[in-house]
C-alpha positions as CSV (number, residue, x, y, z in Angstrom):
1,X,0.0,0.0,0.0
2,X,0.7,3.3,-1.0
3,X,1.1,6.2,1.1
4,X,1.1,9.7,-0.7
5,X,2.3,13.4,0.7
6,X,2.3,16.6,-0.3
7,X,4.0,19.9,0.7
8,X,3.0,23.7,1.3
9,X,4.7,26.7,2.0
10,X,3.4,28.2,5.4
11,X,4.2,31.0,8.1
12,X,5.9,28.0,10.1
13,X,7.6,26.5,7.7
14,X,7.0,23.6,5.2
15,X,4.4,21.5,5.9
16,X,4.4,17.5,4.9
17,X,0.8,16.2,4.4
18,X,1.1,12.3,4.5
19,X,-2.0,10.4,3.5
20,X,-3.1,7.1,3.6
21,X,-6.6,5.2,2.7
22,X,-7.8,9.0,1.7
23,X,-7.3,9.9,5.4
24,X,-5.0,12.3,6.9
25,X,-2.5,10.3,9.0
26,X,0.2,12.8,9.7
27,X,1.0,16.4,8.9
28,X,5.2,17.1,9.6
29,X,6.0,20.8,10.5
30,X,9.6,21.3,8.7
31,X,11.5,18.0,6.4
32,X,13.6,17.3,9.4
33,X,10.2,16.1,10.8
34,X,8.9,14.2,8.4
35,X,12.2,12.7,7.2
36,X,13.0,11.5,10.7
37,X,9.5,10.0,11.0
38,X,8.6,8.8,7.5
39,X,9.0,5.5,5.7
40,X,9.7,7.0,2.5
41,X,9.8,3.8,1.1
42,X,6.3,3.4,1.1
43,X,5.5,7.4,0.4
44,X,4.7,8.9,-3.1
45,X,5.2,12.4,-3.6
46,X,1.6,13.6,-5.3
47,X,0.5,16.8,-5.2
48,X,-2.5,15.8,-6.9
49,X,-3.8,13.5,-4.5
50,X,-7.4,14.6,-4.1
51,X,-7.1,14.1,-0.6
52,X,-3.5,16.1,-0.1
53,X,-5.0,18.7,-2.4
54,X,-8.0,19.4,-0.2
55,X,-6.1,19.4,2.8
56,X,-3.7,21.8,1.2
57,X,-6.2,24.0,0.2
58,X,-7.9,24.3,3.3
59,X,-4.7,24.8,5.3
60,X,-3.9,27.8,2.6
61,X,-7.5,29.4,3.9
62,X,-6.9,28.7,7.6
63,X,-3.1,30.3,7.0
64,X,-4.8,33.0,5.6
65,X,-7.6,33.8,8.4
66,X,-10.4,32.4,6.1
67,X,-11.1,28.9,7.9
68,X,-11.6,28.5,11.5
69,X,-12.1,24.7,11.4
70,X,-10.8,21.7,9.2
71,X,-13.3,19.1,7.6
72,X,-10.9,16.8,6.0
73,X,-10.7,12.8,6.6
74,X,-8.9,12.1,9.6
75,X,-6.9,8.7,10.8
76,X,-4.6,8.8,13.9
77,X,-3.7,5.7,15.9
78,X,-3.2,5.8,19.4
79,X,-3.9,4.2,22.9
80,X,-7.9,4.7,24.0
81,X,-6.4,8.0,26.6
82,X,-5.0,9.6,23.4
83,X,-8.0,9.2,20.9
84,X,-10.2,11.0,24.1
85,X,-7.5,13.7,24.3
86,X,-7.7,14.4,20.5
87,X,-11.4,14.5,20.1
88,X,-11.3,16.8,22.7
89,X,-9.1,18.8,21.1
90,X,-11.5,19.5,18.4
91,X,-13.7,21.1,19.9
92,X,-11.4,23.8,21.3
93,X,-12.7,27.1,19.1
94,X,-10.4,28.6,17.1
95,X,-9.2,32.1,18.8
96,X,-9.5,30.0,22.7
97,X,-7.5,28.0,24.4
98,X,-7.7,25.5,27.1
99,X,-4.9,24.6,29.9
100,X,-3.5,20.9,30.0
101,X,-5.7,20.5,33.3
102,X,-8.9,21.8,31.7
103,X,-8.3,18.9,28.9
104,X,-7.6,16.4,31.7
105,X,-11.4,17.8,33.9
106,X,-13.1,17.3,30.4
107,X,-12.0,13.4,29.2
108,X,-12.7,12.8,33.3
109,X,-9.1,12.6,33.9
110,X,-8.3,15.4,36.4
111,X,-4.9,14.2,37.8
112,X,-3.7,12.8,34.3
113,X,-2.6,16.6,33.3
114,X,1.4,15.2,32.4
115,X,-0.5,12.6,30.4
116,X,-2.5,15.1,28.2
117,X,1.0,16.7,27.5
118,X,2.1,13.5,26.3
119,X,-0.5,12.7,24.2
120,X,-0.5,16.1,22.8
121,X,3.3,15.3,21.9
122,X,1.8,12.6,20.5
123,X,-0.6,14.1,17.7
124,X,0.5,13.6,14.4
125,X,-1.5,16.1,12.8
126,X,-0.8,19.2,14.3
127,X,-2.8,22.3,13.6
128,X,-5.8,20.2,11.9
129,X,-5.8,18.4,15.7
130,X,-5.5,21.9,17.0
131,X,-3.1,21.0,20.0
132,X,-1.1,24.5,19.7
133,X,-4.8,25.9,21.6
134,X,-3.2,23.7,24.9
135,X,-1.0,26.3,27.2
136,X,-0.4,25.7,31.0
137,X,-2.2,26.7,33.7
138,X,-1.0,30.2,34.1
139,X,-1.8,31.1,30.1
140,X,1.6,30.4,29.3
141,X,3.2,28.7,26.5
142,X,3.9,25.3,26.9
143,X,6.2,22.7,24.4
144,X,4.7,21.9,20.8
145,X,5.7,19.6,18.2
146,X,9.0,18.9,20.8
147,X,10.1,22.4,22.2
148,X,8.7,24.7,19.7
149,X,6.7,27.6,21.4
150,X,7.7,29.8,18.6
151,X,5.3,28.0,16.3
152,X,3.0,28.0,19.2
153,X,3.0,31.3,19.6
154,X,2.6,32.1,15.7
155,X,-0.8,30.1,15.1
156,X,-2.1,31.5,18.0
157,X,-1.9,34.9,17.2
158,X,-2.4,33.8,13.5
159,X,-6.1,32.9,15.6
160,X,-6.4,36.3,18.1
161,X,-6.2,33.9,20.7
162,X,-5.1,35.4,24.4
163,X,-1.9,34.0,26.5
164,X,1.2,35.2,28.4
165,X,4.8,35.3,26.5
């Protein structure tokens, strides 16, 4: 099987779209992350793909402030905590954010608030799984994708939304 990926310029970067089955299954901020955890034997550059293009395209309108939510075909694997974590991800609204204990009241999993982090480090499809709308307790920035609070902090304003720097 076949997986396919595309690329787009962005305010953070490059972006690597990896899809597989028409679903989403990763989205890389930068080539060092998606070299590092691609199979590129099994990936096809496509451009074409109707699935990258539509997930392109709608990451071009969110980039530039016309979307406010993603409706593409989604496929993450993970352990039955993580899958809670992410769908409740999705229903932070673009321009808010939530602290890492909120996340853990909301899945019923108030002490588990350094397992939410983990499983945020754990999203493979950043932005689309808006995990950047997680900051700690105090409305500070926390780590993304690894350590990168500068990207963080650049889709959040790119959303209006509030926090301490």
């Amino acid at each position: 099987m076949k997986n396919f990926f595309g690329v787009i310029d962005s305010p953070i970067g490059e972006l690597y779209v990896v899809v597989a089955d028409d679903h989403i299954v990763s989205l890389h901020i930068g080539k060092e992350s998606f070299e590092k955890e691609e199979e590129h034997l099994n990936l096809v550059y496509q451009q074409e793909n109707p699935t990258v293009k539509v997930a392109i395209q709608q990451l071009e309108e969110y980039f530039s402030g016309f979307r406010k939510d993603f409706d593409l075909p989604l496929l993450q694997k993970g352990t039955l905590f993580q899958q809670k974590v992410w769908n409740e991800l999705h229903t932070i609204p673009y321009g808010e954010t939530r602290s890492y204990g909120d996340i853990a009241e909301l899945i019923n999993s108030p002490k588990a608030v350094r397992a939410i982090g983990q499983a945020n480090r754990k999203n493979s499809i950043p932005i689309i799984v808006p995990c950047h709308r997680v900051i700690g307790k105090n409305s500070s920035l926390t780590g993304y994708a690894g350590k990168r609070t500068d990207i963080k902090q650049k889709l959040l304003d790119l959303e209006g939304a509030s926090y301490k720097s």
